[in-house]
N, C-alpha and C positions, 0 to 999 in steps of 0.2 A: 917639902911642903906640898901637898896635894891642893891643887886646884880645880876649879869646874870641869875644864876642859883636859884635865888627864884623870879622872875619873874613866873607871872602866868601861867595857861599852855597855854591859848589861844592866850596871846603877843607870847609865844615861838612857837608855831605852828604857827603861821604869818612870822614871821623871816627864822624859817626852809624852810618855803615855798617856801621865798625869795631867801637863801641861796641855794637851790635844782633846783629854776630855771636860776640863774644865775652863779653855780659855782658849777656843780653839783660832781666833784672829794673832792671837799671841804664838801658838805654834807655828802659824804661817812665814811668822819672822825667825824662828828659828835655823832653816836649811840656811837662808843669808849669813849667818855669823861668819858660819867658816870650813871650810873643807869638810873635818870632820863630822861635823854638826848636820852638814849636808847629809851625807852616806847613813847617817845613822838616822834622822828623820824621813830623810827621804821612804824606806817603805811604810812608816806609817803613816805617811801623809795620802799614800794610796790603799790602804788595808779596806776601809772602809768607805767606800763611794756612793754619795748619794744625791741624786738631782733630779729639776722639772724639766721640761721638753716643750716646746714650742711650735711655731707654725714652720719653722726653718729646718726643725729634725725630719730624715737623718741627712741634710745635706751638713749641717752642722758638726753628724758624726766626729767626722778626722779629726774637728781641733780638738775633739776628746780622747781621742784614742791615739792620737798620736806621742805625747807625753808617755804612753804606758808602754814604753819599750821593756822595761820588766815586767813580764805581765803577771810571775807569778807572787808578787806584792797583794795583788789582789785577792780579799774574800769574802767580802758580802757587796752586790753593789743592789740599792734600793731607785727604781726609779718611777717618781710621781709625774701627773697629768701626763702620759703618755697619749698622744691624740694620733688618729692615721686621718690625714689630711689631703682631700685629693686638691691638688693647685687647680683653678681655672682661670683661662681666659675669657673673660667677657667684656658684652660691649655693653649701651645703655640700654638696650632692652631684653637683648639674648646673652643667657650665657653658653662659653664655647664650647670647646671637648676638655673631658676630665682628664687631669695627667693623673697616674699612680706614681707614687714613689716607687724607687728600688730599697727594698732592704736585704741586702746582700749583704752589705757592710756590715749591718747588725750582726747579721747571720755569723758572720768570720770571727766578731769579734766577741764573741760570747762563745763562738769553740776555742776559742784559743784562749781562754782565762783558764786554763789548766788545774789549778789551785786556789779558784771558787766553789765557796761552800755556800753561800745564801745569794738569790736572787729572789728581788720583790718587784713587783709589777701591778703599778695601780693606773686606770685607764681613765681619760677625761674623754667629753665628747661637747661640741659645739651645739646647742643643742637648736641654732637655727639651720644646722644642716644635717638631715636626718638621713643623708645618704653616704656622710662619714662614719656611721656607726663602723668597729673595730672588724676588718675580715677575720672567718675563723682560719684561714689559712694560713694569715700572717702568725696568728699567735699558737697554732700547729707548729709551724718551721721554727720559733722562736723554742717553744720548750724542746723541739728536738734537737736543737743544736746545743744545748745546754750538754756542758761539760759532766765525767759522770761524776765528781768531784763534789756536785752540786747535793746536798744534802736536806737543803730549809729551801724553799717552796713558797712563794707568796703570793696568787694572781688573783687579781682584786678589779674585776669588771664592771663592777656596781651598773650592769644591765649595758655597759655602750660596746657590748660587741653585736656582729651580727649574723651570732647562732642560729636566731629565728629563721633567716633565709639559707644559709649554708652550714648546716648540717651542726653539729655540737664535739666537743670537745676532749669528752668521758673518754673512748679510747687512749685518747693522747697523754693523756695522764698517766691511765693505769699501765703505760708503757713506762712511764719515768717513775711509779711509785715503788718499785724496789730499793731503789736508789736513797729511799727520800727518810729523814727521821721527822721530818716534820713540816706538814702541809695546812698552809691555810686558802681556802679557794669559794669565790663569787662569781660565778658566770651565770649568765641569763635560761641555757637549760643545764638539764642535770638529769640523770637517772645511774642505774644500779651499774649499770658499764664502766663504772671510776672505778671498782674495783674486781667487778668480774666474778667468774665460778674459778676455782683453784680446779687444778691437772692434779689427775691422782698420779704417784708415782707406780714402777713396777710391783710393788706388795699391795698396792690398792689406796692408799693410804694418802690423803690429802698431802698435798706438798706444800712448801714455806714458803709463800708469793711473797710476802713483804716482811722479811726478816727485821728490815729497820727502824718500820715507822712507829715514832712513840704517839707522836700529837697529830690530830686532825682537826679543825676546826672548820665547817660550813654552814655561812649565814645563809639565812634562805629568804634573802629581804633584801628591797633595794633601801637606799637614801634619801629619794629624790622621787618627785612624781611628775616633771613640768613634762618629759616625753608624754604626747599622744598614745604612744604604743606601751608603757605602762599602765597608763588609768584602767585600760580595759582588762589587765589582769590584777588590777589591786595588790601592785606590789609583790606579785609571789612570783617566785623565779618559776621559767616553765621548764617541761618536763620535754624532752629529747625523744624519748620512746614512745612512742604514741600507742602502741599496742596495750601500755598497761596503764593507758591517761583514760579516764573515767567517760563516761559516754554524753554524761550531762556536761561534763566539761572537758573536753580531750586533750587543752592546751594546758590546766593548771595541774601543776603537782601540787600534791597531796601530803604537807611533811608528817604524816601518819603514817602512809602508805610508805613511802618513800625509806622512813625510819626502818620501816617493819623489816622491806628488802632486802637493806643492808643487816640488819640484824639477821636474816633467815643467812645471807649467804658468811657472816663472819665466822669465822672461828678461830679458840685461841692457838691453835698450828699453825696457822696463814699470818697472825698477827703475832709474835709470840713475845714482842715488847711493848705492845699496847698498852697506853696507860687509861689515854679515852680518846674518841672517835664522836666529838660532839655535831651536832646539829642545830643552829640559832633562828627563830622564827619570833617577829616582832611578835609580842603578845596584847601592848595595851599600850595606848599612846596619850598622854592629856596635854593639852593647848589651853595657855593661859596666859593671860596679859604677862604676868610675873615671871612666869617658868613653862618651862615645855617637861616634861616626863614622862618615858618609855620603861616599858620592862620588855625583858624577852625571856621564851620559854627554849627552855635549852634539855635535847634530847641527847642520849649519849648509847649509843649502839651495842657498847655492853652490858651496859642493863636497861633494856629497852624500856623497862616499868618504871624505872624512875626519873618520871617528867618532873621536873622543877620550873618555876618562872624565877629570873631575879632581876634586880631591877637595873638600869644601865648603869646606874651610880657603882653600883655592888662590884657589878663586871667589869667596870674601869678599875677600880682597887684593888680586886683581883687580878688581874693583869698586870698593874705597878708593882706591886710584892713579889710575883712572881720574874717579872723582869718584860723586856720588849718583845712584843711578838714576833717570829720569824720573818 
């Protein structure tokens, strides 16, 4: 007679599945039952890792990482309000010197996830303290340490890094975009350096930078307006390059201009699994006692001519049918 517990391992890895995505306090009891029960949930209870962060990260780090002595159970880890926190000392009227964190630890432990394929990364920011915005340094070291493993792409700054003063991020990217089938990316500047001019090879002939990437997704709009140092750009993410930022406004890009660029440098050799290369720009926003409702105008780099608006409702649905973002 066949019972629960000598069912095969692969019926029971299908059930845990089951049970993890639809009841997932109830998968937690399952590694308790019994030896085997352990072994066999145990990697999916790490497959997919997702958490917020506090004022304690990363000194908090270890007690997360430490569990993960198999590290290659892991494949997508998602992590929200990521905040960079300087600690201070103060007294009651002065405050003292700023400590920096160390993220070293971070550092280690994101190269050594061997057998991660999605990393997501969405940034909070305090917003009474305007001198915690995100260094661009820290979040340079972080996608460089990223295993090459890494496939799905998720960095979601909704404006609290701090590009504006230390330089921007475009390089750092188009170093990890070979790698990548699918990128969704919000940082405060932007210009045509995410993807670059493609190297001709020896017969002359544009060579295949990004053999992988299918999806790209880039909103060009923050959230949020309570920062200071939004109001004065109306929400438009600014432009990194200054050389090709317009004279009457050298800080704002242009998602015309900006479209055009990438369309002049794309082509289907460099991209050659391209399905689309969108562009998201709040279009029209209405406030009402009742409801709030936005559309956005969504450019897509392959065919540069056809701008469309749809509305936020449209592009939530769209996104459910098609499944979770990267």
């Amino acid at each position: 007679m066949v019972t629960f517990d000598t069912l095969p391992h692969e019926i029971l890895l299908d059930v845990f599945e089951i049970v993890r995505d639809t009841d997932f306090e109830s998968f937690l009891s399952i590694p308790l039952t019994c030896s085997r029960f352990f072994h066999v949930a145990q990697p999916l209870l790490y497959r997919h890792i997702s958490f917020s962060l506090d004022w304690d990260f990363p000194y908090s780090l270890p007690k997360f990482a430490t569990p993960l002595a198999n590290k290659e159970w892991v494949r997508s880890i998602s992590v929200k309000g990521f905040r960079y926190n300087r600690r201070r000392t103060c007294s009651m009227l002065v405050a003292g010197p700023i400590i920096e964190y160390d993220y070293e630890s971070v550092y280690r432990l994101l190269s050594s996830l061997d057998r991660l394929e999605t990393f997501s990364l969405q940034l909070d920011h305090d917003q009474e303290y305007r001198s915690d915005l995100f260094p661009t340094a820290v979040l340079q070291r972080l996608l460089q340490r990223l295993p090459k493993s890494v496939v799905n792409l998720e960095l979601d700054t909704n404006g609290c890094d701090d590009m504006w003063e230390h330089g921007h991020i475009c390089p750092t990217i188009r170093e990890i975009l070979p790698q990548l089938e699918v990128l969704r990316l919000r940082v405060s500047q932007l210009c045509d350096d995410l993807v670059g001019r493609s190297p001709k090879d020896d017969s002359g002939q544009l060579s295949c930078v990004y053999p992988r990437l299918r999806i790209a997704v880039v909103p060009l709009y923050f959230s949020f307006r309570e920062l200071d140092r939004f109001e004065e750009s109306d929400e438009h993410i600014l432009e990194c390059a200054r050389p090709h930022a317009s004279e009457s406004d050298e800080h704002q890009l242009d998602p015309t201009i900006f479209a055009n660029r990438l369309r002049n440098i794309y082509t289907a050799a460099r991209f050659p699994r391209l399905q689309y290369f969108l562009l998201l720009e709040e279009h029209v926003s209405v406030w009402t006692r009742e409801f709030a409702y936005s559309s956005y105008r969504v450019r897509n780099i392959k065919v540069i001519l056809r701008t469309s608006s749809i509305s936020l409702l449209e592009l939530m649905n769209r996104s459910t049918k098609q499944g979770p973002r990267p």
